[in-house]
C-alpha positions in Angstrom: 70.5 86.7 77.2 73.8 85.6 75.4 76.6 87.2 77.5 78.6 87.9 73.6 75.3 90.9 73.0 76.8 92.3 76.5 80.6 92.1 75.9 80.2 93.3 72.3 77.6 96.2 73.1 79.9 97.6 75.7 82.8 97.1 73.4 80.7 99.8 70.7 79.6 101.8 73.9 83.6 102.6 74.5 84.8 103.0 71.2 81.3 104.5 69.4 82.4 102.6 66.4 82.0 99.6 65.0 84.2 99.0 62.5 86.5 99.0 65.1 84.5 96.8 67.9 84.4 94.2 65.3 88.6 94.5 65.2 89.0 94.4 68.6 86.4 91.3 68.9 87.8 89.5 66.4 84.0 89.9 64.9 83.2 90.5 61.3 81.5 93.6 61.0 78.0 92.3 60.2 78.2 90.0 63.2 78.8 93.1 65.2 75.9 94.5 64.2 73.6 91.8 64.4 74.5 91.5 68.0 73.5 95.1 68.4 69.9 94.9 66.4 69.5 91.3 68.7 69.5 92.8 71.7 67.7 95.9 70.9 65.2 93.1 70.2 65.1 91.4 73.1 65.3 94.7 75.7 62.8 96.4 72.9 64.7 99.3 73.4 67.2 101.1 70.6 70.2 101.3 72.2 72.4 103.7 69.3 72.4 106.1 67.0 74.0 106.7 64.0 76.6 109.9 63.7 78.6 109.4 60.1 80.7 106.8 60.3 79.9 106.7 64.1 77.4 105.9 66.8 76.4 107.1 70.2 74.3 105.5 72.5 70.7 106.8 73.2 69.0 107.6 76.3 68.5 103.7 76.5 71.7 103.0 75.6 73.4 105.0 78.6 71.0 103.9 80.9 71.6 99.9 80.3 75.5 100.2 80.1 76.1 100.5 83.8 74.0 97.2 84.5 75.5 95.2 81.2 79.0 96.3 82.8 77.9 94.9 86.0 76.8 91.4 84.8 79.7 91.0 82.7 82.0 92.1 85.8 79.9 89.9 87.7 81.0 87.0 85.5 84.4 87.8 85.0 84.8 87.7 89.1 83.0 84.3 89.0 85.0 83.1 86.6 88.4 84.4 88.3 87.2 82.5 91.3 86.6 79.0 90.2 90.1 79.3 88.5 91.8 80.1 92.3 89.3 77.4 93.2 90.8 74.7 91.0 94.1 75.9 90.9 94.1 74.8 94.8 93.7 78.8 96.7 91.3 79.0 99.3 91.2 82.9 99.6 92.1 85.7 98.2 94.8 88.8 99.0 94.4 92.1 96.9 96.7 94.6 97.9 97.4 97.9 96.7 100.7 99.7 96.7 102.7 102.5 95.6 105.7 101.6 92.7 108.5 102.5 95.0 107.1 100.4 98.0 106.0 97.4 95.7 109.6 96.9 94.1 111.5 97.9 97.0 110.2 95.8 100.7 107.1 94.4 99.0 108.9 91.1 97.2 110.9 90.0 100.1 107.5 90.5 102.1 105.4 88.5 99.7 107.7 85.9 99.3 108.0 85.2 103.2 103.9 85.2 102.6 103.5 82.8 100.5 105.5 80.7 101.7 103.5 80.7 105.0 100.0 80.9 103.3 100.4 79.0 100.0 96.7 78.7 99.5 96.0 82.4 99.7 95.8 84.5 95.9 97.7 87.5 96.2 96.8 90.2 93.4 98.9 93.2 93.2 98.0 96.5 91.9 99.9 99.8 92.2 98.9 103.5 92.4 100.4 106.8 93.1 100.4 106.8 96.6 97.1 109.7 96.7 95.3 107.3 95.0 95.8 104.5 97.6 93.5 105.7 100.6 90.5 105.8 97.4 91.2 102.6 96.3 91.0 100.7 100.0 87.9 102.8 100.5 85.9 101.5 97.5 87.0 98.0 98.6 89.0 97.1 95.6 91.7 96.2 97.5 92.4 95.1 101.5 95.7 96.5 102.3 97.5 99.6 101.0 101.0 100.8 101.2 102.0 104.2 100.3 104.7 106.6 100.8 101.7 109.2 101.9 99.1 109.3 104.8 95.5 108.7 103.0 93.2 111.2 103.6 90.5 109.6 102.4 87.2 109.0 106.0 87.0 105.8 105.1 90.5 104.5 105.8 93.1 104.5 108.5 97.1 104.9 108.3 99.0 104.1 110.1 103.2 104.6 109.7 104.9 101.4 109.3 108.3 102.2 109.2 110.6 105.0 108.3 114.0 105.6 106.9 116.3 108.3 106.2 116.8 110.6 103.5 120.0 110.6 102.0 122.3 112.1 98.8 122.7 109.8 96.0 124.7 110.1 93.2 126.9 107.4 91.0 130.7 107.1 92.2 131.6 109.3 89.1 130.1 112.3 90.0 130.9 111.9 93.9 134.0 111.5 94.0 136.2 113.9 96.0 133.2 116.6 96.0 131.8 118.6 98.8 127.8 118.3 98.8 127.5 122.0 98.0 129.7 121.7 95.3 128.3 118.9 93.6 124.2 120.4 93.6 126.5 123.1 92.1 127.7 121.2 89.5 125.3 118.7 89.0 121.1 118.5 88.2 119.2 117.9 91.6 116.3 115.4 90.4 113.5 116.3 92.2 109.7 115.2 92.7 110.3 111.7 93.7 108.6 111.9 97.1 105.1 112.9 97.3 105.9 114.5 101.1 109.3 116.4 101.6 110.6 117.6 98.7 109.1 121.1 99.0 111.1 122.0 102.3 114.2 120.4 101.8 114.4 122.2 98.2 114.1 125.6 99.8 116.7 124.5 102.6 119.3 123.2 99.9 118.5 126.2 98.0 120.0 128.4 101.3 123.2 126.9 101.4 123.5 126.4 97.1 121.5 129.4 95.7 122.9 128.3 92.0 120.6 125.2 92.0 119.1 123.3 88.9 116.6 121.0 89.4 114.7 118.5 87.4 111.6 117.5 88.1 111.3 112.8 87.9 108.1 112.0 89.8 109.4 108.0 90.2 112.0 106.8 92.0 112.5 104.2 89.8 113.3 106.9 86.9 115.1 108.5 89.7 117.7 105.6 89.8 118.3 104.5 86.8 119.2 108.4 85.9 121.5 109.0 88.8 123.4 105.2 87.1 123.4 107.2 84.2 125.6 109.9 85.4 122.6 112.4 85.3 122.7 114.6 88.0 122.4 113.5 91.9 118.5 113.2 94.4 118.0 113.2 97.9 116.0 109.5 98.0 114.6 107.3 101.0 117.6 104.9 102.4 114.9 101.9 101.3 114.7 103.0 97.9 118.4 102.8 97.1 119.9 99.7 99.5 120.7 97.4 96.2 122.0 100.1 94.4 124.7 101.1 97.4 125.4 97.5 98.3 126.2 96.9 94.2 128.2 100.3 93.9 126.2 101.6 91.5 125.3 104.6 94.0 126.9 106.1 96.6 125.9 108.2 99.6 127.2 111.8 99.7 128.0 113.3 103.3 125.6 116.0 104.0 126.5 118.4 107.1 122.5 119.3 107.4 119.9 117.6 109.3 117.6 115.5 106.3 114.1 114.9 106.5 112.6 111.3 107.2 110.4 109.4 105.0 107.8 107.5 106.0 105.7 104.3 104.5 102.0 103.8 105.4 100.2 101.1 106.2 96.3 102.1 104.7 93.0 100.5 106.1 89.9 100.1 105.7 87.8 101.8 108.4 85.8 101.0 110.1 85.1 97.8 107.7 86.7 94.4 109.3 89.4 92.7 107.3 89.2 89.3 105.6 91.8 86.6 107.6 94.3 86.6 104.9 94.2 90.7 105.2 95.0 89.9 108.4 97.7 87.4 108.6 99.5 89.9 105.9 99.0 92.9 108.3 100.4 91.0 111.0 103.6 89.9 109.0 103.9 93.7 108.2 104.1 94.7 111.6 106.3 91.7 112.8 109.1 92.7 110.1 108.8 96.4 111.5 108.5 96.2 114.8 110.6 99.2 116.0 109.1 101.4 113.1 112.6 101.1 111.2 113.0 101.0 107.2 115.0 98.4 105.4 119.0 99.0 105.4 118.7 101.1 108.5 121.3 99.7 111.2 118.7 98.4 114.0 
């Protein structure tokens, strides 16, 4: 079977058109077709139907899709493989991370990793940090790091480090204000964190009752806001050390005892990591050995 039927048949199984399977394929629309009727011919099965100017798949149809997806994902990883082959890896790192950890510790980490396993593929993916624990479960990936525990039987976590929580704003609207004053004065951006937000809002609401929030569910959002001027966050000391070494943020003084945020280390379990897994696990707990974030004073 000509692999071209498969990728063009699952093409029109996602879009139920195709007009526009033969766009995305770069296919004339009779070529399209003729794919279709050719492998209807060789499974003897009719694998569409005709709605209007559309087409849904049959009983047939739905019940091939699932094993056409799996040979063509089948090739695709065989194909990805021999590339690492020739292009000199040996092995193969997948990790899976949350945005604030993967642009804040991780390139430092996977510099220092490459450097010391230069025949070792590292691919990077990032979730939420919920949808970490789910993805090391199904395998997809060997080694997660999330701002969240996974809750998820088939993994472990494990803290790696934590940091403080501290009051960032831009010079501007610090300057010469009491904390009070300034969530007073100024938008709280909240919804950063996936863990403390909910009681540290209601103790910040006790001592400034006249608080406005706004809700920016990325830190990276988060940051580039507070630059702006835009109101001031509560954010994990890791999350902001560039931005208060540069000046573009500084710390506001906060006479209240702030949470502490905490970054996970996610495993498979009770499935055995691959070596590289392993030397990257063991570089992860050699740069936090006492549990303590970036930018914290050791």
């Amino acid at each position: 079977m000509d692999l071209k039927l498969l990728h063009t048949f699952v093409t029109a199984a996602e879009l139920e058109n195709f007009h526009q399977t033969a766009e995305r394929l770069y296919l004339a629309q009779p070529t399209v077709t003729a794919h279709i009727r050719q492998l209807e011919q060789i499974l003897g099965f009719h694998l569409f139907d005709r709605v209007g100017k559309r087409v849904r798949l049959t009983a047939a149809g739905r019940r091939f899709l699932p094993h056409a997806q799996r040979v063509l994902a089948a090739y695709d990883q065989a194909v990805n493989d021999m590339t690492a082959w020739w292009q000199g890896y040996d092995t193969r790192l997948q990790l899976v991370t949350s945005p604030l950890v993967a642009t804040s510790v991780l390139p430092g980490l996977l510099k220092r990793f490459t450097q010391e396993h230069p025949r070792v593929e590292v691919m990077i993916t990032t979730e939420v940090s919920p949808a970490v624990g789910p993805v090391i479960a199904s395998g997809a990936a060997h080694v997660g790091l999330a701002r969240s525990p996974s809750v998820h039987p088939d993994t472990s976590s494990t803290v790696l480090y934590t940091d403080p929580v501290l009051l960032v704003a831009s010079p501007a609207n610090a300057a010469g204000a009491h904390w009070v004053d300034l969530l007073g004065r100024h938008l709280l951006l909240t919804g950063n964190h996936p863990m403390y937000w909910d009681a540290l809002l209601m103790a910040v609401a006790e001592r400034q009752p006249h608080l406005r929030t706004l809700a920016v569910d990325r830190v990276d959002i988060t940051k580039r806001l507070l630059e702006e001027g835009l109101g001031v966050s509560f954010l994990p000391q890791s999350s902001v050390v560039r931005e208060l070494a540069e000046g573009r943020l500084v710390t506001v003084p906060v006479d209240m005892e702030l949470p502490l945020s905490a970054t996970y280390l996610i495993l498979p379990h009770p499935r055995e990591l691959p070596e590289a897994a392993r030397f990257f696990v063991d570089l992860l707990l050699q740069s936090f050995p006492d549990g303590v974030g970036p930018g914290w004073p050791q």
